[in-house]
C-alpha positions in Angstrom: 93.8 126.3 187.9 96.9 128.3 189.3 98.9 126.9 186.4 96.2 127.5 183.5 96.0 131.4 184.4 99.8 131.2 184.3 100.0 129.7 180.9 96.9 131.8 179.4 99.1 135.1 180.9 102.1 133.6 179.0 100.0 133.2 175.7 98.4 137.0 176.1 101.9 138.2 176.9 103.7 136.5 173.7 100.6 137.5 171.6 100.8 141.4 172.5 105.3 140.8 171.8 104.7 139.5 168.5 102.0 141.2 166.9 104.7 144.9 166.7 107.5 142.9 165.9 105.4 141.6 162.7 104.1 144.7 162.3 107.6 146.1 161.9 109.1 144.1 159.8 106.0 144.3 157.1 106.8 147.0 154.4 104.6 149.9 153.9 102.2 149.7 150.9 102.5 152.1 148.1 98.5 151.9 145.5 100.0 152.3 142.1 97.3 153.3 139.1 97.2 151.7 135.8 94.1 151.2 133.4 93.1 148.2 131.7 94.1 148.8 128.6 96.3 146.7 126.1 100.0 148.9 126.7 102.2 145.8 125.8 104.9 145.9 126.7 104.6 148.7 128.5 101.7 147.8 130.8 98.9 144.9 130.2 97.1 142.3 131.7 97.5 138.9 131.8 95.2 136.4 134.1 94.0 139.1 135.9 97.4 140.6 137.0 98.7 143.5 135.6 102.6 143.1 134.4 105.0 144.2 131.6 107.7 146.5 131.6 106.8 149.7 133.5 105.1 147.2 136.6 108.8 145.4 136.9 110.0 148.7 137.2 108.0 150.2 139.5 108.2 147.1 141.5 112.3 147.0 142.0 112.0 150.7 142.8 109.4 150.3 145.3 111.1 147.5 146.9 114.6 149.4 146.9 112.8 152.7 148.4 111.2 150.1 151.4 107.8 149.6 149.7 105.8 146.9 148.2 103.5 147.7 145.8 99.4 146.9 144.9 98.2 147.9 141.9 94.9 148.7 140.9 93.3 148.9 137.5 90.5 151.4 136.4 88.6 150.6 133.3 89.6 154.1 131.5 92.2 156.9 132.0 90.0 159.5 133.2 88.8 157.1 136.1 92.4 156.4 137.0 93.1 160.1 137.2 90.2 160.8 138.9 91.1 158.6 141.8 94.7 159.7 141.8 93.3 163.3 142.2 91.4 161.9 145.5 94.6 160.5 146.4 92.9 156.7 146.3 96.2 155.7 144.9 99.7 156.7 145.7 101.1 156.9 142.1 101.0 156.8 138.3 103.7 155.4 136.4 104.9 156.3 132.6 103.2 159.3 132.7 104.2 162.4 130.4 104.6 165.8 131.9 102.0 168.3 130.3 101.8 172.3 131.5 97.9 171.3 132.8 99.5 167.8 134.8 102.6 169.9 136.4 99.3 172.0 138.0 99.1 169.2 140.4 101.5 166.1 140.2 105.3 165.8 141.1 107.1 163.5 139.1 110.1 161.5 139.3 113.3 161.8 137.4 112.2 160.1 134.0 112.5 156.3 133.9 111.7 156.0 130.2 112.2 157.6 126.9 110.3 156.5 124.3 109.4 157.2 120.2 105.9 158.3 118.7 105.3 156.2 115.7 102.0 156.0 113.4 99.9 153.0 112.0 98.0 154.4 108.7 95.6 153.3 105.9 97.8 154.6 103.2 101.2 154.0 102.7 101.3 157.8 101.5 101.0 158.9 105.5 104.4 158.2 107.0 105.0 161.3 108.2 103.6 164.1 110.0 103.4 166.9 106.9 101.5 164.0 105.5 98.2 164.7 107.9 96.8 167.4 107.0 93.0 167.1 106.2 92.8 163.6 107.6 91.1 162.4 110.5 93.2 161.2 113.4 92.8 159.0 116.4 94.6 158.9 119.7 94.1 157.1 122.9 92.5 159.4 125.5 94.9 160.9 128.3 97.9 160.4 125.9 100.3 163.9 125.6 100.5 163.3 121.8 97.1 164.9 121.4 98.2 168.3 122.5 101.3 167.4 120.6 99.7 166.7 117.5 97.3 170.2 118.4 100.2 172.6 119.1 101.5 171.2 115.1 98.5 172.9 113.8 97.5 169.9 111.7 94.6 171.0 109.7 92.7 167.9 110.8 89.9 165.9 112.9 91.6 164.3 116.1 89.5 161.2 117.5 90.5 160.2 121.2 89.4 156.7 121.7 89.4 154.9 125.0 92.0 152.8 124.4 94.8 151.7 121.9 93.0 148.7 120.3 89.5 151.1 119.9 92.4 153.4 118.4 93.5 151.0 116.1 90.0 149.7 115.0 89.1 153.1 114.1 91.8 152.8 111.4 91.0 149.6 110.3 87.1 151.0 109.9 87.8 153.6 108.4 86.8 155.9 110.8 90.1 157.3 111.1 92.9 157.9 108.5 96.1 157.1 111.1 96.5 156.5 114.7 99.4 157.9 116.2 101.0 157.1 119.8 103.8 155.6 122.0 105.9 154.0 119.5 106.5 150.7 121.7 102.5 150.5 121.9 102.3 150.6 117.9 105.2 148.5 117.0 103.9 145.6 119.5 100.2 146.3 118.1 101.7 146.1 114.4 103.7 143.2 114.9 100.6 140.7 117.2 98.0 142.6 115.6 95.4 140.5 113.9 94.4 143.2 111.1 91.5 142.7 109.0 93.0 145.1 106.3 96.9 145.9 105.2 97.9 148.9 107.5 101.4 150.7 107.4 103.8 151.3 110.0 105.8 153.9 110.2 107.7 155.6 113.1 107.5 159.5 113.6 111.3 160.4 114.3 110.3 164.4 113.1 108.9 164.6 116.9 111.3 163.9 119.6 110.9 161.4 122.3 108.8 161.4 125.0 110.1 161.3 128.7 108.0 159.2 131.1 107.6 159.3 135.1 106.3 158.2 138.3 104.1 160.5 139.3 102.4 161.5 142.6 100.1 164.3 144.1 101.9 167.4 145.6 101.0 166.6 148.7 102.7 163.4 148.2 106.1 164.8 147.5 108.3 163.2 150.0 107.1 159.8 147.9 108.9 161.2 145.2 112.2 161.9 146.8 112.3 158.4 148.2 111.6 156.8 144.4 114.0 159.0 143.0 116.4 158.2 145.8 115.8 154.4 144.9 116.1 154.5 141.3 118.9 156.1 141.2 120.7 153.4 143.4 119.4 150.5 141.2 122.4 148.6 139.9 122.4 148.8 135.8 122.4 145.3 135.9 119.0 145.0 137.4 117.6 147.9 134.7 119.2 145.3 132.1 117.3 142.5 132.9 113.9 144.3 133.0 114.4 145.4 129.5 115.4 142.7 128.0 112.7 140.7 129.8 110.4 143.0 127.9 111.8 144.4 125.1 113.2 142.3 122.1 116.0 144.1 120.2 113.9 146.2 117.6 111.9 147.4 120.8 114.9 148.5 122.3 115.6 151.0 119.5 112.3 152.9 119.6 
C-alpha cells in the first residue's frame, strides 16, 4: 500500500511539473478576421481553410512576433467588422485606411500595395472620365467606394456583398462596370467563367492602395509587436510568398 501512495504522489507531482512547462512553451493565439468571400489570391477558401497570399503573410509575421494564428471567417464584411469592433478577433488583415476606420483601428506599417482596375460591358469604359452616368458596382466595405464618391462621378454606385455578386451584376446588366482591387479583377478576369464578353482594363489614373494589419486601439501594443516582426522578416521569405501567389502579370498590378 506504502509503495502505491508513493507512486500515485510521484504521478500527481510530475503531473502538476509538466502541465506549466507545456503551458510555456505553447504560443499565444492571435483570432485573425477574414470573410468568405472569393479574394484570390489575396484571400479565399479552399476545403474549408482559408489561404492565399495575405493568410501566408500574416502567418510568418505572427509566427516571427511569437504568435500562432486562427482564423475565422464571417459570411459578409459588415459581420467581420462587427466582431472586430467587440474585439471577438484580434486583427484584420489587407485593410485600407479610411478617415471613419482611423476613428478606431491602429494599423500596421503597410504590407501591400496594390492597383484598382475595372471589368466593364463596353469596351468604351476603360477609364474613369468614362463613368459618368453609368451605374457602378463595388464590393461592400471596399475604400474604392468613397474613392469613386470623392471623384464626383455623376453615377449610381451598387455595393454588393461580394466580388463574384459584383461581377454578376455586370454580366446582368444590372451594372455598367465593377471596379476594385486590381489583383481581385485580374484573377476574376482571367478564371472567370463569363456568360458574356466583358473588358478588362486597369485604372492607373488612381493611385495604389496601401493595405494593413489592423487592430482595435486598445489593442495597440499588438501592433508594435507585428510591425516589429515584419520588419525583421528576411526578403527571402517575402519572396517566396509572392511568388507562391502571384504569377508575373500579378506581380505588376
Amino acid at each position: 500500500m506504502r509503495n502505491i501512495m508513493l507512486l500515485l504522489t510521484l504521478i500527481f507531482s510530475l503531473a502538476i511539473h509538466a502541465s506549466p512547462a507545456n503551458e510555456a512553451t505553447a504560443k499565444p493565439i492571435l483570432t485573425v478576421g477574414y470573410t468568405s468571400f472569393n479574394w484570390a489570391p489575396l484571400a479565399f477558401k479552399n476545403n474549408g481553410k482559408i489561404i492565399g497570399l495575405l493568410p501566408s503573410l500574416m502567418d510568418a509575421i505572427a509566427n516571427k512576433a511569437g504568435y500562432q494564428v486562427k482564423n475565422i471567417a464571417y459570411s459578409s464584411f459588415d459581420e467581420m467588422l462587427s466582431a472586430f469592433k467587440r474585439n471577438e478577433v484580434d486583427l484584420l488583415i489587407g485593410v485600407a485606411s479610411t478617415f471613419d476606420r482611423q476613428k478606431y483601428m491602429v494599423f500596421s506599417d503597410p504590407i501591400l500595395s496594390t492597383s484598382f482596375a475595372m471589368i466593364s460591358r463596353s469596351p468604351q469604359h476603360t477609364k474613369i472620365a468614362d463613368l459618368n452616368d453609368v451605374i457602378v458596382s463595388v464590393e461592400n466595405g471596399f475604400a474604392i467606394e468613397q474613392k469613386i464618391i470623392d471623384l464626383q462621378i455623376k453615377g449610381q454606385i451598387l455595393a454588393m456583398p461580394s466580388a463574384t455578386v459584383a461581377l454578376n451584376a455586370v454580366e446582368t446588366g444590372l451594372a455598367d462596370v465593377y471596379i476594385g482591387n486590381g489583383l481581385i479583377l485580374q484573377n476574376l478576369y482571367t478564371f472567370g467563367d463569363f456568360k458574356r464578353s466583358l473588358y478588362f482594363s486597369p485604372l492607373t489614373e488612381l493611385p495604389f492602395e496601401r493595405l494593413y494589419i489592423t487592430a482595435t486601439k486598445n489593442n495597440r501594443a499588438i501592433i508594435e509587436k507585428i510591425n516589429n516582426a515584419y520588419n525583421q522578416l528576411p526578403e527571402s521569405a517575402l519572396t517566396e510568398i509572392y511568388d507562391n501567389w502571384l504569377t508575373n502579370t500579378q506581380k505588376k498590378c
